[in-house]
N, C-alpha and C positions, 0 to 999 in steps of 0.2 A: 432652355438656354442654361447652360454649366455655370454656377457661381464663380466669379473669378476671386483665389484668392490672394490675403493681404499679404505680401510680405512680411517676412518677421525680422526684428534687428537682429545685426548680425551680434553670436557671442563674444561678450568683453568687450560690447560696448554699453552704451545708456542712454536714456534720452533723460536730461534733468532740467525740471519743471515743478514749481511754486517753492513750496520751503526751502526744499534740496535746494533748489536755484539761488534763492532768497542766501543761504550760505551760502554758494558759491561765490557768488558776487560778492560778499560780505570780505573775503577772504581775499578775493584781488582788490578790492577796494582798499582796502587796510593795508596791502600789500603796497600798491601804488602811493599810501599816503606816507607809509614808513621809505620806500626808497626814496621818495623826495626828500626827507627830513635827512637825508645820509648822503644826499646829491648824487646817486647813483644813474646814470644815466640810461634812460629804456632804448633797447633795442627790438628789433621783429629779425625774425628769424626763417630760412627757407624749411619749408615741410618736412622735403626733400634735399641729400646730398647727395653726394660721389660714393659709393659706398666704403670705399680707401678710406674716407674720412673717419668712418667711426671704427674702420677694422685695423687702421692704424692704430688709434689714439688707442681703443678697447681693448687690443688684443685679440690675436686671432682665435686663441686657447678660451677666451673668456666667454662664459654660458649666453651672454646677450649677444657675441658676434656667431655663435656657431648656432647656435638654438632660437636666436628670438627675434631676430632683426628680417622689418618686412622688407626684401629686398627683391628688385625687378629689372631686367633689361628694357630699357625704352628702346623706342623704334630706330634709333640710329645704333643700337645696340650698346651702348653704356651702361654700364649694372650700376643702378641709384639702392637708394633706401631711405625709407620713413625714420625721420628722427627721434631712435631710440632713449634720447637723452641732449640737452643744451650746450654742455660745453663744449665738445667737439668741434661742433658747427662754429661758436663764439670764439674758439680759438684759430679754423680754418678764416674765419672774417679778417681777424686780428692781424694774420698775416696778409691776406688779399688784397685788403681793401685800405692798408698805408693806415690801420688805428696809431699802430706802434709811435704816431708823433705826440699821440693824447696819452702815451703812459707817462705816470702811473693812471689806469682808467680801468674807472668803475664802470661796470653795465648791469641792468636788470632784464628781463623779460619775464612771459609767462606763455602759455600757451598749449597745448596737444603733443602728446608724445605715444610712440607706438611701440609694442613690445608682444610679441607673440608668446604667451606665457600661461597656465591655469590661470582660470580669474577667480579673484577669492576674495574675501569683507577686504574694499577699499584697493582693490589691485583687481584693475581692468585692462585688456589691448589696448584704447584707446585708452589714456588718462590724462591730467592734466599737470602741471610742475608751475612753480614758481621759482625762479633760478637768480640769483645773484652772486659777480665775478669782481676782483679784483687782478688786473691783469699788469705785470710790471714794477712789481713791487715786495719786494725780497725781506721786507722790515716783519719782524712778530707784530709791529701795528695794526698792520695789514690783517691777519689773523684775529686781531684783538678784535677787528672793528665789525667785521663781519660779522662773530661769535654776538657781539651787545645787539648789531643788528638784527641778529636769527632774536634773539630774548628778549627785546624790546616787539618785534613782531610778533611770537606768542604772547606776552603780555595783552599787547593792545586787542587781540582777538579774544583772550578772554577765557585763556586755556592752557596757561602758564603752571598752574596749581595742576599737580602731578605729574608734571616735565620734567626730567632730569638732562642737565649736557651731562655725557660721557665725554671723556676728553681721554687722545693717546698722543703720544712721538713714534714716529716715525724715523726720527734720527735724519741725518744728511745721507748724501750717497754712500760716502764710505762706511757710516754706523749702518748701513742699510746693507751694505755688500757684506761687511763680516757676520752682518746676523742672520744674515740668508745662509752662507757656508756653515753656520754652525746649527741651524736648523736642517740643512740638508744631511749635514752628518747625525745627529739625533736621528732623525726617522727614516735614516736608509736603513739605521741599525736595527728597526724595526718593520722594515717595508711589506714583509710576508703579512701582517697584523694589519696592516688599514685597508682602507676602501679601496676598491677599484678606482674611483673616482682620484683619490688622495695619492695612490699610488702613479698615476698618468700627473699627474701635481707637484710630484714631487721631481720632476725633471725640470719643468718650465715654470712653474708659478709655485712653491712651498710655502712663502706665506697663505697661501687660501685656503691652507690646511686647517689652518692656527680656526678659521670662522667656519670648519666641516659642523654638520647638526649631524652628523654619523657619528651614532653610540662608538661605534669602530675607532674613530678616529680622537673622540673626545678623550677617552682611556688616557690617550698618549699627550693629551695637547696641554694637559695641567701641568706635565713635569719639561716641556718643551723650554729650549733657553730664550730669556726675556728679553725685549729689548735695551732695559736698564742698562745691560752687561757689557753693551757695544756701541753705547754713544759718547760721541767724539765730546772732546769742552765746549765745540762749537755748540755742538747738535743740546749738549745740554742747557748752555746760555740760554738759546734757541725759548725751549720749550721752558725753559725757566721766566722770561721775559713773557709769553704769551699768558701762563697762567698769572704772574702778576699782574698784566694790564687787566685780567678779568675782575681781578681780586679789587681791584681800585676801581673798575667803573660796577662794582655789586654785583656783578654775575655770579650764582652761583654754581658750582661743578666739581665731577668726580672724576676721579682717574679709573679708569678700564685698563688694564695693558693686555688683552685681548681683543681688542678694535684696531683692526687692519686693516689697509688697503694693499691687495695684490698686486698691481700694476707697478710696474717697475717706476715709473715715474712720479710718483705720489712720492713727498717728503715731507719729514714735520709733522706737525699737524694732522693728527685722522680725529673729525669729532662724530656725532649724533645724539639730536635731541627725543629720548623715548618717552614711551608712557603703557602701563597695563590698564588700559582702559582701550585698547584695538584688539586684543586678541593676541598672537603670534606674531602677526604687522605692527609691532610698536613702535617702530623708526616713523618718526614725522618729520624731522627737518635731519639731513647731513652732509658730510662734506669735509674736504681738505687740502690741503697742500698740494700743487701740483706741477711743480716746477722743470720737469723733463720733458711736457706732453709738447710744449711748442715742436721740439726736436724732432718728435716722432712723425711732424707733419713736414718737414724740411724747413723749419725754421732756427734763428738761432738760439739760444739759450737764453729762456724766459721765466723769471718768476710768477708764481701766478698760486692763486688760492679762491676758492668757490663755496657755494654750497646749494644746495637742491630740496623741495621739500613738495609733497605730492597735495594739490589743492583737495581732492577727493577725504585725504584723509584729515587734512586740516579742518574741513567742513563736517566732518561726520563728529568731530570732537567739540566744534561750534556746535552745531547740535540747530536744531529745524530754526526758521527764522520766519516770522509773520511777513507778510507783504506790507509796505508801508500804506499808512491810511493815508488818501489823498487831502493835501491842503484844502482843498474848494471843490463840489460837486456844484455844477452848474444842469439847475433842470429844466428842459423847455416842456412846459405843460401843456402847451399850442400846437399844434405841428407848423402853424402861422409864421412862427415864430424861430424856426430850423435858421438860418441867417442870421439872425440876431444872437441866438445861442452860441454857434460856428464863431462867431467874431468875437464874444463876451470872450469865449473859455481863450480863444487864440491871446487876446489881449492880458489873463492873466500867468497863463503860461510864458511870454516873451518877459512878463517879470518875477517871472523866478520860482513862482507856485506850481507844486505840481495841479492835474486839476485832471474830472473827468467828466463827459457830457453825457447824459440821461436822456434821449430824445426816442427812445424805441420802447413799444410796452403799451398798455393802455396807459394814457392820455393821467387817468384819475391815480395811479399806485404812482406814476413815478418818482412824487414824491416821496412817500414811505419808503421805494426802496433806496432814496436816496440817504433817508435818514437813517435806515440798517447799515448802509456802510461806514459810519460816524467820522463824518467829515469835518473839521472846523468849523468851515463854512457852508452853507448851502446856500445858494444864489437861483432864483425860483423865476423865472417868464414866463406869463402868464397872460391872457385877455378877457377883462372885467369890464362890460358897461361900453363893448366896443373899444377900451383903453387898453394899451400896454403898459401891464405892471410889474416892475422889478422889484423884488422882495429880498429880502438878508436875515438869514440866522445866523451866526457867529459866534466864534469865542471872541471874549473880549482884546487876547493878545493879536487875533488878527485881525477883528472887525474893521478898524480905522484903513488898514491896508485895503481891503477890497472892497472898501464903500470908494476910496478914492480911482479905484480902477473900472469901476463900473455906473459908476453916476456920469 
C-alpha cells in the first residue's frame, strides 16, 4: 500500500505556534488595550467583498488591484475578493450600514488580509493588520490623535526605541492638483529616461514616481518640484496645526517630503512609522489622510484619516515571548481521584487563575513534572492510609487565595 502523502502549506502562508504565537497575541492584546484607552470602537469585518470595492477605492492602475488581489467569481457569478486591505471594506460599511449618524467615529479591527505577492522577512499572502480609522472628521485633531495613538502603541509593546514617524503634506485638492501638473511637466521633459513602469505613471498616477526604487527613476526624483511650492494657506494651516498637536502631546518626528500617497484621494497627512532593524520592510505602522475615498464609492464627501500596521512585523520586533507559567498546577496522583481533580482545577479557574491538570503519566513523576513547570502553586491529591489528602505548595502571595478555594 502507497504512503499517502501530507499535504504541504500553501506558499505565503504560516502556521504560528509557541513563541511566535506568544507575540502574536502580545500585540493584539496591547492593541485591544490601547484602543480602549482611545475609545475607539471594534468592528469585524467581511473576508470577502465585491471586488468594485477595492478596485474603486485602490485604483485600477494600482500594483494591488492589477497584480495582487485574490479575486473569484462565485457561483451566481459576481467577482468578490479577499480583502487585500481594511479600509475599503470600513468605508463601504460606513456607507451601507447608516454609521454616518455616529460620526465623528472611531473604529478599530484586526484581522487576516490577502495579497498575492513574493513572500519575503515579515510579508506573506496571508498576513495579518491591525487597523484603526477615524471617519468624519476634518479637524488636524483628528490626525493628531491617531499619530499619539500609533506612538503610545509602540511604546506599550516595547519597541518604540528605534522607530521613527516620518511625517508629509499632501496639501488639499488644489495644492494636490497644481503639484501634480507641475510634476507632470518635470518628467515628461524627461520621459525617454525613466522606467517603463514610471513612464505608464506618468499618465495616470505621477506621484508614484516620486516612491520609484528604479535607479532610472531616482536620478530624476531629487530634482522633482516639492510639495512645499504648491500649498494653499489652507493646506499649510493644515499641516502646521497637525505637527504642533504632536509637538504638545511629546511625539516625536521628522519631515520626509518624499512620502507619498498616489491615490488621488489621499490629502494632508501621509505618515509612516520605520525602523532598520526589518531589513528593506522597515515600514511598521502607516497611513493618512483620506478624504475623497468615500466618493469613489458613491458616497458623499467625507473626511476621514486611518492608519494600518502589519501584526507579523510588529511581532518579529517584540521578538519571541515565553508562554505564561501557569497560576496553579493541580496534580491527581490517584487515578481514584480523576473527579475530584476535574472539579478542584474547574473551581480555581472560574476565579480567575489560570490552572493545569497533571493526571496522565505514571502515577509517581507526576509530581516532579509538575514542579519543572514552576507554578506558584502546586495542589497535590493524593490517597494515604485509605485517606484523601490535599496538599499545597505555594508562593506566599498566592497561598492564602488557593487554600481558600480548595479546602
Amino acid at each position: 500500500m502507497s504512503r499517502i502523502e501530507t499535504p504541504r502549506p500553501i506558499r505565503g502562508t504560516q502556521d504560528i505556534f509557541g513563541a511566535e504565537a506568544e507575540a502574536f497575541a502580545f500585540v493584539v492584546e496591547t492593541f485591544e488595550r490601547v484602543r480602549k484607552l482611545y475609545r475607539f470602537r471594534r468592528v469585524e469585518m467581511p473576508v470577502f467583498e465585491k471586488t468594485e470595492v477595492f478596485s474603486r477605492s485602490l485604483g485600477e492602475t494600482t500594483d494591488v488591484v492589477s497584480k495582487e488581489m485574490y479575486s473569484f467569481d462565485d457561483r451566481g457569478g459576481e467577482s468578490l475578493t479577499l480583502r487585500p486591505e481594511f479600509t475599503a471594506g470600513i468605508a463601504r460599511a460606513y456607507l451601507t450600514d447608516g454609521w454616518q449618524q455616529y460620526a465623528p467615529l472611531k473604529v478599530a479591527t484586526h484581522g487576516p488580509l490577502f495579497r498575492y505577492e513574493r513572500p519575503q522577512k515579515g510579508r506573506y499572502r496571508q498576513f495579518h493588520q491591525i487597523d484603526a480609522e477615524i471617519i468624519g472628521a476634518g479637524e488636524p485633531q483628528a490626525d493628531v490623535e491617531l499619530l499619539v495613538m500609533a506612538d503610545q502603541l509602540l511604546k506599550e509593546l516595547g519597541i518604540a526605541d528605534g522607530v521613527t514617524l516620518q511625517l508629509n503634506t499632501l496639501g488639499d485638492a488644489d495644492s494636490r492638483d497644481a503639484w501634480r501638473v507641475a510634476l507632470v511637466a518635470y518628467f515628461e521633459s524627461v520621459r525617454g529616461e525613466l522606467s517603463e513602469d514610471s513612464q505608464d505613471r506618468l499618465e495616470r498616477n505621477p506621484l508614484r514616481i516620486l516612491d520609484s526604487k528604479d535607479p532610472r527613476d531616482k536620478a530624476f526624483v531629487a530634482d522633482a518640484p516639492q510639495i512645499d511650492d504648491y500649498l494653499t494657506p489652507h493646506a499649510q494651516d493644515f499641516y502646521g496645526r497637525v505637527t504642533e498637536g504632536l509637538d504638545a502631546a511629546g511625539v516625536a518626528w521628522t519631515r520626509l517630503p518624499a512620502l507619498v500617497r498616489g491615490l488621488d484621494y489621499y490629502r494632508h497627512t501621509a505618515f509612516e512609522f520605520v525602523t532598520d532593524r526589518l531589513g528593506a520592510q522597515g515600514t511598521v505602522l502607516g497611513g493618512g489622510r483620506y478624504d475623497g475615498l468615500m466618493e469613489s464609492l458613491g458616497g458623499a464627501p467625507t473626511p476621514a484619516v486611518g492608519w494600518a500596521a502589519g501584526i507579523e512585523r510588529l511581532a518579529m520586533l517584540v521578538g519571541e515571548r515565553g508562554e505564561a507559567v501557569a497560576d496553579v498546577i493541580v496534580v491527581v496522583e490517584d487515578d481514584a481521584l480523576m473527579d475530584r481533580g476535574i472539579a478542584t482545577i474547574a473551581k480555581l479557574r472560574r476565579d480567575g487563575l489560570s490552572a493545569d491538570l497533571i493526571a496522565s503519566g505514571s502515577p509517581r513523576k507526576r509530581f516532579d513534572k509538575a514542579v519543572k513547570m514552576g507554578a506558584e502553586a502546586i495542589v497535590s491529591l493524593s490517597i494515604r492510609d485509605g485517606e484523601t489528602r490535599v496538599s499545597l505548595r505555594a508562593e506566599d502571595q498566592i497561598r492564602a487565595r488557593v487554600e481558600g478555594l480548595i479546602s
